[in-house]
N, C-alpha and C positions, 0 to 999 in steps of 0.2 A: 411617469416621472414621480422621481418622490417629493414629501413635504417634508421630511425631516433634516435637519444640519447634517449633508454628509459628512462622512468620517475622512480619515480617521478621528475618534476622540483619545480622551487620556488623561489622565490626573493630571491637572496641574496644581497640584495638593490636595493633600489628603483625603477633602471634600468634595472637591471642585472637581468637576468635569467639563473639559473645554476641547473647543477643535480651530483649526486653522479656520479662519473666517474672507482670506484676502492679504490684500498688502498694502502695505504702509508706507508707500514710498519708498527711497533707500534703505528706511528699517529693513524692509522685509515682511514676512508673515506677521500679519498680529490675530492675537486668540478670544474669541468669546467664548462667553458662559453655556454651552449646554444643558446642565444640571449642579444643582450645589444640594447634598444629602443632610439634610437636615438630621443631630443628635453628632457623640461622638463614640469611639468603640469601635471592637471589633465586627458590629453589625454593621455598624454606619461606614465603617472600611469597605467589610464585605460588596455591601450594597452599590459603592462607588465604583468599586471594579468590575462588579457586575454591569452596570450602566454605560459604563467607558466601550466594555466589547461589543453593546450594542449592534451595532453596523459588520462585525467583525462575524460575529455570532451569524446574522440574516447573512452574510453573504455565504458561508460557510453551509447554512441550511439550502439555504439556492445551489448548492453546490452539490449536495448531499441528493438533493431532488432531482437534479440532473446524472446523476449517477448511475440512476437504473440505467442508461445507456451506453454508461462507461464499459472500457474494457477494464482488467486488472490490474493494470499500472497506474490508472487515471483514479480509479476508487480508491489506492493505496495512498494515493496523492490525496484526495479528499477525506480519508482517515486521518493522516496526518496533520492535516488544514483544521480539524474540528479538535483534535486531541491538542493542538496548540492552542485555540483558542479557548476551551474549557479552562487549558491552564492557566491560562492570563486571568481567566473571570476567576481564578480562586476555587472552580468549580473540579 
C-alpha cells in the first residue's frame, strides 16, 4: 500500500497541486492541497506540471516494467500511455 495522496492530481491553479480527497456531502468531491510550488514563471509552472503527473508518471513506469511480458499490442498501448503522460508533464 502506498503513503502518498492517491491520484489523480492536477492544478487547480497555476501553483497549486490538489487531488480529490473524499466528499462533502451533497457538494460532492471536495480537493486538498498536495503541493503548492513555491516562486512564479515558467519554472515554477513547469514544476507544477511536473508534480501534478506524479502518480500518472509511476503508474505508467509500472506499466512499462510490466511490458517485457507484453505482446505487441499491449507495449504499443504502454508507449502510448507514457508518450501521453510526458505530455501532460510538459516533458
Amino acid at each position: 500500500m502506498s503513503a502518498h495522496t492517491p491520484g489523480p492530481w492536477h492544478l487547480s491553479s497555476p501553483y497549486r497541486i490538489s487531488a480529490e480527497a473524499g466528499h462533502a456531502g451533497i457538494h460532492g468531491a471536495f480537493q486538498t492541497a498536495v503541493a503548492v510550488v513555491d516562486g512564479e514563471g515558467p519554472m515554477a509552472m513547469a514544476n507544477a506540471r511536473l508534480i501534478a503527473v506524479v502518480p500518472e508518471l509511476a503508474e505508467a513506469l509500472r506499466n512499462a516494467h510490466d511490458a517485457l511480458g507484453m505482446n505487441q499490442f499491449e507495449r504499443e498501448s504502454c508507449r502510448r500511455r507514457i508518450r501521453d503522460v510526458l505530455a501532460k508533464a510538459g516533458l
